[in-house]
C-alpha positions as CSV (number, residue, x, y, z in Angstrom):
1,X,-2.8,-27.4,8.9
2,X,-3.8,-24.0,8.2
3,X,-1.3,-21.1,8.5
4,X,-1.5,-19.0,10.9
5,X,-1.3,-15.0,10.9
6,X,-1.1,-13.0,13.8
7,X,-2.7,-9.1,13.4
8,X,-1.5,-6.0,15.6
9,X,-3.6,-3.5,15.3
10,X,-6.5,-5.0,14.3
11,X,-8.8,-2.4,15.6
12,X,-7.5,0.2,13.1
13,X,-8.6,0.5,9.9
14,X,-6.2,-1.5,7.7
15,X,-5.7,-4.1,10.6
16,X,-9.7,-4.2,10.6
17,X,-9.1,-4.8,6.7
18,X,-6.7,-7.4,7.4
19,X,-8.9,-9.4,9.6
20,X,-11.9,-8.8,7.1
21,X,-9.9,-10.3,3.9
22,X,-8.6,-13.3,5.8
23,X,-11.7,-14.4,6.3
24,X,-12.2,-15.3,3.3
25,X,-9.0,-16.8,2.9
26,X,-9.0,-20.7,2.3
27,X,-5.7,-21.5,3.9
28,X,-5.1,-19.0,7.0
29,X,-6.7,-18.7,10.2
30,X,-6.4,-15.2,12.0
31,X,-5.4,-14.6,15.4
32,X,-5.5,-11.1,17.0
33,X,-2.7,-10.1,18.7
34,X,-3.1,-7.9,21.7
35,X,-1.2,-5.0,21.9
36,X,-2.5,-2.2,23.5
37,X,-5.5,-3.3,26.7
38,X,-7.0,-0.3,26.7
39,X,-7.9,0.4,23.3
40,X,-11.8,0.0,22.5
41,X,-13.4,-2.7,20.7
42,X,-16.4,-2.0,18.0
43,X,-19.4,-3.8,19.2
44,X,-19.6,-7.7,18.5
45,X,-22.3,-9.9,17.3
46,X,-23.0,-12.4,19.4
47,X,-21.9,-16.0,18.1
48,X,-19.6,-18.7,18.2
49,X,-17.1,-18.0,15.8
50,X,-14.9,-15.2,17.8
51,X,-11.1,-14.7,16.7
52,X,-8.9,-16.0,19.1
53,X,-7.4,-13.5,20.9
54,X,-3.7,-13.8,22.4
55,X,-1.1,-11.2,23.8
56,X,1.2,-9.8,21.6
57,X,4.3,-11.2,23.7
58,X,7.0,-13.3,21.9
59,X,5.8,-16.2,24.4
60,X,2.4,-16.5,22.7
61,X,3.4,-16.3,19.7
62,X,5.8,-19.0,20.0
63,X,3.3,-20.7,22.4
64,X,0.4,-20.9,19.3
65,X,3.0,-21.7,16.4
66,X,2.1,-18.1,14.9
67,X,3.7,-18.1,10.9
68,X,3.2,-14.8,9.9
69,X,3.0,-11.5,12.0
70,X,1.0,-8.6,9.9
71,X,2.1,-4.9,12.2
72,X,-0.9,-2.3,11.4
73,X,0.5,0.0,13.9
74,X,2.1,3.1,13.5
75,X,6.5,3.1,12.8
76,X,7.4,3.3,16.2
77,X,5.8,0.5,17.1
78,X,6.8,-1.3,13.8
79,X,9.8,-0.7,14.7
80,X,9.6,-1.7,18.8
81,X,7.4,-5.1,17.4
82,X,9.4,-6.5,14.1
83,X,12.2,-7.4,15.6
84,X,10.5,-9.2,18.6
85,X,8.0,-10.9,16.2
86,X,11.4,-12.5,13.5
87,X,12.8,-13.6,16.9
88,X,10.0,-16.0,17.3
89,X,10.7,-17.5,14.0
90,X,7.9,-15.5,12.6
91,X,7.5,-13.9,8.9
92,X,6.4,-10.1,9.3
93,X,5.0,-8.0,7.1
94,X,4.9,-4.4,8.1
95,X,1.7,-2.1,7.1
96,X,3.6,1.1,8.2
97,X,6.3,3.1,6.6
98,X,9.3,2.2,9.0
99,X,11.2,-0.4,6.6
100,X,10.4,1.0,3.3
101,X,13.3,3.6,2.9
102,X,16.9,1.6,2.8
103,X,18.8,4.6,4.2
104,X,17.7,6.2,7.7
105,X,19.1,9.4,6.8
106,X,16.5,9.5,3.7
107,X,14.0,7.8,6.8
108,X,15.0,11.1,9.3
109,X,14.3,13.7,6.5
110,X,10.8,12.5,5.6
111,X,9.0,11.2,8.6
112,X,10.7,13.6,10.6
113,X,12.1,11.3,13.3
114,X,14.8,9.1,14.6
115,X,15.0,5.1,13.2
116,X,15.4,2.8,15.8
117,X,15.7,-0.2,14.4
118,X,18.3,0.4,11.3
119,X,19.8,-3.1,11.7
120,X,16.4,-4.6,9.9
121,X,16.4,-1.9,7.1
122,X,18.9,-4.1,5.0
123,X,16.7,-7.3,5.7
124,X,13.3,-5.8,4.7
125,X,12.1,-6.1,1.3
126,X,9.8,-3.7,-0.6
127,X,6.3,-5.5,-0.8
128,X,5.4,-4.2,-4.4
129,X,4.3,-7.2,-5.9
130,X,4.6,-6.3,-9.7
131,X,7.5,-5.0,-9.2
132,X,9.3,-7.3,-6.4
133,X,8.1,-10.6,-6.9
134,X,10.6,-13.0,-6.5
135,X,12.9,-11.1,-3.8
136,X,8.9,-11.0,-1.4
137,X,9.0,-15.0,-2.3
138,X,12.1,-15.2,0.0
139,X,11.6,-12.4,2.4
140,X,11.6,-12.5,6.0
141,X,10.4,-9.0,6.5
142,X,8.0,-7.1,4.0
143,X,7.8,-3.5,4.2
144,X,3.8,-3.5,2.5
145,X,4.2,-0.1,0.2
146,X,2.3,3.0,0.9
147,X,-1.5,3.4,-0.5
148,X,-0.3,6.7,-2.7
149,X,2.8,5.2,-4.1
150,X,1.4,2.0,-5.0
151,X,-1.0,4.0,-7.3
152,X,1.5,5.9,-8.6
153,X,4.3,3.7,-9.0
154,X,2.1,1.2,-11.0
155,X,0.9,4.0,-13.2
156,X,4.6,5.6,-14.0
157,X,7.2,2.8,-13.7
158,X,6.1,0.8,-17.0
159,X,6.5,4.3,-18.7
160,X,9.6,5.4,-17.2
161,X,11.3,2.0,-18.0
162,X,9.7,2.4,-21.6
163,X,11.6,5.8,-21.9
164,X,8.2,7.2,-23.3
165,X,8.2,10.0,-20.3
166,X,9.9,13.7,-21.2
167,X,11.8,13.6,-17.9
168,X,12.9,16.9,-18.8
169,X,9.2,18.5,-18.6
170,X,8.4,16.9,-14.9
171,X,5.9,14.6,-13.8
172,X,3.1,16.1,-11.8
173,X,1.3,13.5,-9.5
174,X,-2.4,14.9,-8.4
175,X,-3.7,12.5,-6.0
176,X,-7.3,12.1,-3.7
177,X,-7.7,10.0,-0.5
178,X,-10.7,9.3,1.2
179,X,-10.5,10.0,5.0
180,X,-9.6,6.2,6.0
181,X,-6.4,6.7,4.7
182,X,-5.4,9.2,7.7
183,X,-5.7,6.1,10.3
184,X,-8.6,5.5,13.2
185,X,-6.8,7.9,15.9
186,X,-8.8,11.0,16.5
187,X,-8.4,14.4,15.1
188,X,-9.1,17.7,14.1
189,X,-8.5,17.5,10.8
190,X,-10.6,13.8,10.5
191,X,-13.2,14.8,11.9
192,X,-16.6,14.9,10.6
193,X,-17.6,18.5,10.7
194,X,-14.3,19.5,9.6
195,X,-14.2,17.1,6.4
196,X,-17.8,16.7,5.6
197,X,-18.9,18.8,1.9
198,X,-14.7,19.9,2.2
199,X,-11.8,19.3,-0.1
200,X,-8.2,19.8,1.3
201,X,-4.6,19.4,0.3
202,X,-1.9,18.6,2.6
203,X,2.2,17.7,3.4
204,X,2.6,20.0,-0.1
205,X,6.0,19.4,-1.2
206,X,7.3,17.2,1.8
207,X,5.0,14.3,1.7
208,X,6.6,11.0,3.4
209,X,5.1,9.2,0.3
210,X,7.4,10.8,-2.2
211,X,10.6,8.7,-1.6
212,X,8.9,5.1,-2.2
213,X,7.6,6.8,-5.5
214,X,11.2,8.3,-6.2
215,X,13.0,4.7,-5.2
216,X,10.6,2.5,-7.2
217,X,10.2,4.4,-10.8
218,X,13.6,5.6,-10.7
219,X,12.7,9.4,-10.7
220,X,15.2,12.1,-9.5
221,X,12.9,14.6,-7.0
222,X,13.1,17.5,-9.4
223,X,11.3,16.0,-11.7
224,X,8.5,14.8,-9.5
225,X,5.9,16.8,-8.1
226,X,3.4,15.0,-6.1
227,X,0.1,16.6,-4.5
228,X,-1.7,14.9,-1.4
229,X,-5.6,15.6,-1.1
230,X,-8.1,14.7,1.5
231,X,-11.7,14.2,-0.1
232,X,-14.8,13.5,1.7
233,X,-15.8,9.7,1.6
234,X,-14.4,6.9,3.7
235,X,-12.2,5.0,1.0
236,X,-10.4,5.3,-2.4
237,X,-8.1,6.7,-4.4
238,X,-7.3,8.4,-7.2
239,X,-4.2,9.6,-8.9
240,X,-4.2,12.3,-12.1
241,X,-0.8,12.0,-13.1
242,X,0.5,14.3,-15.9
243,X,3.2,14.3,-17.9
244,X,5.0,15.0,-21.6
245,X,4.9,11.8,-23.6
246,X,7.7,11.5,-26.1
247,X,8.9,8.6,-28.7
248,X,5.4,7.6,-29.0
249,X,2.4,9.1,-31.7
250,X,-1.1,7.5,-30.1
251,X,-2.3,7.0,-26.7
252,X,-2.4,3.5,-28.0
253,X,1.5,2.7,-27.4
254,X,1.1,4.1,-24.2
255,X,-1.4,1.7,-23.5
256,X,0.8,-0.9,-25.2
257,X,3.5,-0.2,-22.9
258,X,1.3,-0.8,-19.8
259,X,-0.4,-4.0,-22.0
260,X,3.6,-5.9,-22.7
261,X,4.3,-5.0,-18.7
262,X,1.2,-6.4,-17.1
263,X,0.0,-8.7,-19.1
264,X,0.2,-11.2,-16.3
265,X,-0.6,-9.6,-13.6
266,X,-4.0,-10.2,-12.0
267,X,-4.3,-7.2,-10.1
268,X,-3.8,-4.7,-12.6
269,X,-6.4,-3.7,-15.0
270,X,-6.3,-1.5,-18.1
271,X,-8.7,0.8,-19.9
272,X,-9.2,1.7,-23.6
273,X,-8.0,4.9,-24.1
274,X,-10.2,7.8,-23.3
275,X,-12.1,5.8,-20.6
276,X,-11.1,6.2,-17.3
277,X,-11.2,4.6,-13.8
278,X,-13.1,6.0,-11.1
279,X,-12.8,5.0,-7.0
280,X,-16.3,2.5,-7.4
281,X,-14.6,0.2,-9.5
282,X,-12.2,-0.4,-7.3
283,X,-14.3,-0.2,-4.1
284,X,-13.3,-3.4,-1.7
285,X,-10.8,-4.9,-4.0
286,X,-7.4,-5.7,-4.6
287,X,-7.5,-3.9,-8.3
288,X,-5.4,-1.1,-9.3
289,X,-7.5,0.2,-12.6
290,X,-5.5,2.6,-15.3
291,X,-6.8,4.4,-17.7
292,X,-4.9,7.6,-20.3
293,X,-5.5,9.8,-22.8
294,X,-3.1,11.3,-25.0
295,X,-2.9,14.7,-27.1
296,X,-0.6,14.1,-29.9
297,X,0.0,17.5,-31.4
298,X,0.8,18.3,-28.3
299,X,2.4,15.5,-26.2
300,X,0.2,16.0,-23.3
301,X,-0.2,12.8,-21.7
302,X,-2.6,12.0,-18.6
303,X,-3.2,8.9,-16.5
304,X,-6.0,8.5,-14.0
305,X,-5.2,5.3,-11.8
306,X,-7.5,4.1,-8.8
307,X,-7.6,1.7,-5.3
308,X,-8.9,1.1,-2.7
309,X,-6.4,2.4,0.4
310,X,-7.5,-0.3,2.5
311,X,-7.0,-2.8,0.2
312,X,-4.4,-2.7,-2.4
313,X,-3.1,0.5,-0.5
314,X,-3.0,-1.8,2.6
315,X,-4.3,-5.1,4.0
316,X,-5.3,-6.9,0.2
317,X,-1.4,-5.6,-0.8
318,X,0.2,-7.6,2.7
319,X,-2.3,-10.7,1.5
320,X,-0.8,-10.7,-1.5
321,X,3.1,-10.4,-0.4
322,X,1.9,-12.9,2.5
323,X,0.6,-15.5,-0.8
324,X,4.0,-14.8,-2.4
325,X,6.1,-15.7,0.9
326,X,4.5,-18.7,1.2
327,X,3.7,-20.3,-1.8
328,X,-0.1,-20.0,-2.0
329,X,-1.8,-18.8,-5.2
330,X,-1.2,-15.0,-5.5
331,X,-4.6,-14.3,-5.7
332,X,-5.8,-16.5,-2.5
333,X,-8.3,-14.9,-0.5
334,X,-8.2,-11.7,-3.1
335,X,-11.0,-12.8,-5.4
């Protein structure tokens, strides 16, 4: 019997994602969950292979022996739906940022509102695959990462833990979106005339995406300084990250510190040093792609690391912890 995974929010981008990557997936059927009646659907081929649709209610989900619940809707509703959806006997992996943070006073200061379900923040586990393996293989709640900190964090961890980063001189995080990353909903700022042949930065100093980069590298927030920009195309990534390299002489042990940590990971990929990443090689997959160069009179150290924010930002990443949780091949459905 196939497992079966149950999608709110499929008509947003990550949920649209979600539904996109499963189909290719070898050992899950979708169902879309129905949350919200009056949203609009895109248009539909005709044919005979339609998702099944159901309501999001506890009943049906019980009702159609639903396994796995995937929420790509915003933290209030996260937070309104997960506990609902583990009541069923359902797994849930959560695409928003309500159950990343452990402590809701670190929760209040940087998404700027009240949590409401605080009892669930010790349960969740943080769905960062290369860095959380074997706690997602027994989770009953993932909180799926954030699409800048999973760039970051698998850039500067390794290095951190290597003790090959000058602390002392700061780590400067420079990262690019494309407009996907922002969500479906409508506005101003999203808009085409407003983003088309523009380049903006944004949440300067108080992005919400700085305490999962903070929490996983082990970083005080002095030291980190992280820039969000919005960059006219539809999807990508890209993270310049630059820092003070110390105890090392050639950007080749920096790249042998990433080598010895990732060595078996199939979703990271390294470059020789000097060649760098850009958002096209990562376009539609699950890949995170590294690259660095190093100035050694000078300690000068810069990575460039790339995804795609639908993918391992989003719905590829919640596959992946969704693999893990239930003992499929990690890469199932991925490649």
């Amino acid at each position: 019997m196939p497992l079966l995974a149950g999608i709110v929010g499929f008509r947003g981008y990550s949920g649209a994602e979600l539904l996109r990557v499963l189909g290719h997936h070898p050992q899950v059927t979708p169902i879309l969950l129905e949350h919200r009646q009056d949203s609009e659907d895109r248009p539909q081929p005709i044919g005979p292979a339609a998702v099944k649709r159901v309501p999001c209610t506890p009943e049906a989900v019980k009702a159609e022996g639903i396994n796995v619940v995937f929420l790509a809707t915003p933290a209030d509703v996260s937070m309104e739906l997960a506990p609902v959806m583990l009541d069923t006997g359902a797994k849930v992996i959560d695409l928003s940022g309500a159950f990343r943070l452990s402590d809701t006073e670190v929760y209040s200061r940087w998404y700027k509102e009240k949590h409401t379900a605080p009892d669930l923040l010790k349960k969740a586990v943080y769905g960062l695959p290369e860095f959380c393996r074997e706690r997602i293989r027994g989770a009953e709640l993932i909180a799926n990462p954030g699409c800048y900190p999973t760039a970051a964090n698998l850039a500067i961890q390794p290095l951190i833990a290597a003790g090959v980063v000058d602390r002392s001189a700061g780590v400067v995080c420079d990262a690019k979106s494309g407009v996907s990353g922002a969500g479906r909903k409508p506005s101003l700022k999203t808009s085409f005339c407003e983003v088309s042949s523009n380049f903006s930065a944004y949440s300067i100093l108080d992005h919400r995406h700085v305490p999962e980069v903070l929490m996983v590298s082990g970083m005080e927030e002095p030291e980190f300084s992280f820039s969000a920009h919005l960059i006219p195309i539809d999807r990508g990534i890209l993270e310049t990250i630059y820092f003070r390299a110390k105890n090392v002489s050639s950007a080749e042990e920096l790249l042998a510190v990433y080598s010895k940590h990732y060595e078996n990971e199939p979703f990271v990929r390294l470059y020789r040093p000097g060649a760098l990443p850009d958002v096209h090689t990562v376009d539609r997959t699950n890949f995170c792609d590294i690259g660095l160069k190093f100035d050694a009179a000078t300690g000068r150290a810069v990575v460039v690391s790339c995804i795609d924010n639908l993918v391992k930002g989003a719905a590829g990443q919640a596959i992946q912890n969704m693999n893990l949780m239930f003992g499929f091949e990690e890469t199932a459905g991925l490649l």
